[in-house]
Structures are given as structure tokens and as C-alpha cells.
C-alpha positions in Angstrom: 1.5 -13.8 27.4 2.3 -10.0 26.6 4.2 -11.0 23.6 2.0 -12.9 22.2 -0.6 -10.0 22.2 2.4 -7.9 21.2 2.5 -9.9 18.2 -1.8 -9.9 17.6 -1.8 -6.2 17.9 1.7 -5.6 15.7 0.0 -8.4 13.1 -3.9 -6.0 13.0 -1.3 -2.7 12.5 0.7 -4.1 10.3 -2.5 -4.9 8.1 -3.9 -1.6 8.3 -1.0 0.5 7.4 -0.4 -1.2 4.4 -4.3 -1.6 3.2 -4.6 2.1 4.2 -1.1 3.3 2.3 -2.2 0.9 -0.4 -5.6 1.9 -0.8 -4.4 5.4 -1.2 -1.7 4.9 -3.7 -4.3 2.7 -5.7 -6.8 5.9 -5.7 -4.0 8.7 -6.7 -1.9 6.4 -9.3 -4.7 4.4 -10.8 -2.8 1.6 -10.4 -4.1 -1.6 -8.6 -1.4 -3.5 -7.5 1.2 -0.5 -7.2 2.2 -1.2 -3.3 2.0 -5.2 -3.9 4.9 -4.4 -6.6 7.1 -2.3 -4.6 6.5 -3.9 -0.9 9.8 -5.6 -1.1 11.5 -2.6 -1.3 9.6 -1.1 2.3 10.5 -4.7 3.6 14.2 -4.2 2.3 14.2 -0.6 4.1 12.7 -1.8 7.1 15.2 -5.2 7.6 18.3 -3.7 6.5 18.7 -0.9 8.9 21.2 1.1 6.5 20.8 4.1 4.2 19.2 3.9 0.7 22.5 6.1 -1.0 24.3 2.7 0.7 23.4 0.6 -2.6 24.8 2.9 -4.6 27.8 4.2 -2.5 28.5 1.0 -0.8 27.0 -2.0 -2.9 28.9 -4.9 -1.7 28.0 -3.8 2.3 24.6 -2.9 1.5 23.3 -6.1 -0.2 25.5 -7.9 3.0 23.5 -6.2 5.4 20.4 -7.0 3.5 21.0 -10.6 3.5 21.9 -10.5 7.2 18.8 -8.6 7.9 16.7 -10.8 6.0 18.2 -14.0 7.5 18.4 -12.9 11.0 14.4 -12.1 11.1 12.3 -13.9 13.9 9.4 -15.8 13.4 7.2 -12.9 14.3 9.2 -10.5 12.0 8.0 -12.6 9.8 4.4 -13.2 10.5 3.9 -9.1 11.0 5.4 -8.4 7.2 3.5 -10.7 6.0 0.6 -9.1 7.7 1.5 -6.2 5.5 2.0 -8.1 2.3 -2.0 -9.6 2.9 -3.1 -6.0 3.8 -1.6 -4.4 0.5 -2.8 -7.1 -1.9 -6.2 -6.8 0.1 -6.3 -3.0 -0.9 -5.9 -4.3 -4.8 -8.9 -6.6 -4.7 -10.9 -3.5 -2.4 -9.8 -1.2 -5.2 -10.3 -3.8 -8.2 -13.7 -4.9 -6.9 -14.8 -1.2 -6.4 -13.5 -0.2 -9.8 -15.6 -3.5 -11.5 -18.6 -2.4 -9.3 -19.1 1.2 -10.9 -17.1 3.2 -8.3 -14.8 6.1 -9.7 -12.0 7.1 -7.4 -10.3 10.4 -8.3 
């Protein structure tokens, strides 16, 4: 029972992270779908568990420990990224639909 409100609550933050990190970036850059485009790279830096300098120092054990992070996710790794994904594609339709409505931001 706790984990699956674990997961619920995980899922909401999830969401609102990236729709609020992704609203912003769409406000400062002027670009809608900015976070959507680079979301598998926060995925990638959140599964992998290594440093960035790694895939250029280390290529061969960084892209291994990639795939092993990316295989080795649980099903509610899974459902809480995705969570994110939905919440920074959400903030490109907020922003496009505000933009098409009249609304200037910055």
C-alpha cells in the first residue's frame, strides 16, 4: 500500500518538475518544445548514475552503464519518467496555446 502511494505522489512530482522546468525554459528561449528535445539526455543523467566527462573520457563504459541503467529500470521507473516526459510536452501545448491566444512571454 505505501508503495503504491509512493509511486502516485513520485508520478504528480514527476509531472510538475518537468511542466514547471519546461514552462520556464519555453518563456526564456522562445522555444516550444526545447525540454521535449533534450529530456532524454536528463533521463540518460538520471539512469546512468556516472559522470557526463565519462562519454568523453570513458565511451565504451559510459554507453555500458547507460544500457545497463536503461535496461535494469522498474516498472515504476518507468511510469515516473514518463510522468516527466507528459509534463514537458504538456508545458509546449501551455506555452503554444498561450502564444496562439495573444499572450507574450518575455
Amino acid at each position: 500500500m505505501t508503495a503504491l502511494v509512493q509511486l502516485i505522489i513520485s508520478v504528480v512530482l514527476f509531472f510538475v518538475l518537468f511542466f514547471g522546468i519546461a514552462f520556464i525554459l519555453n518563456m526564456l528561449l522562445k522555444s516550444t518544445w526545447i525540454m521535449t528535445a533534450f529530456y532524454p539526455f536528463v533521463v540518460f543523467a538520471i539512469v546512468d548514475k556516472i559522470s557526463t566527462a565519462d562519454y568523453i573520457l570513458k565511451p565504451r563504459y559510459a554507453f555500458s552503464q547507460l544500457w545497463r541503467g536503461l535496461t535494469h529500470l522498474l516498472p515504476a521507473d518507468i511510469i515516473m519518467l514518463s510522468a516527466g516526459l507528459v509534463g514537458a510536452v504538456t508545458a509546449g501545448i501551455v506555452i503554444r496555446n498561450l502564444r496562439r491566444s495573444g499572450y507574450t512571454m518575455f
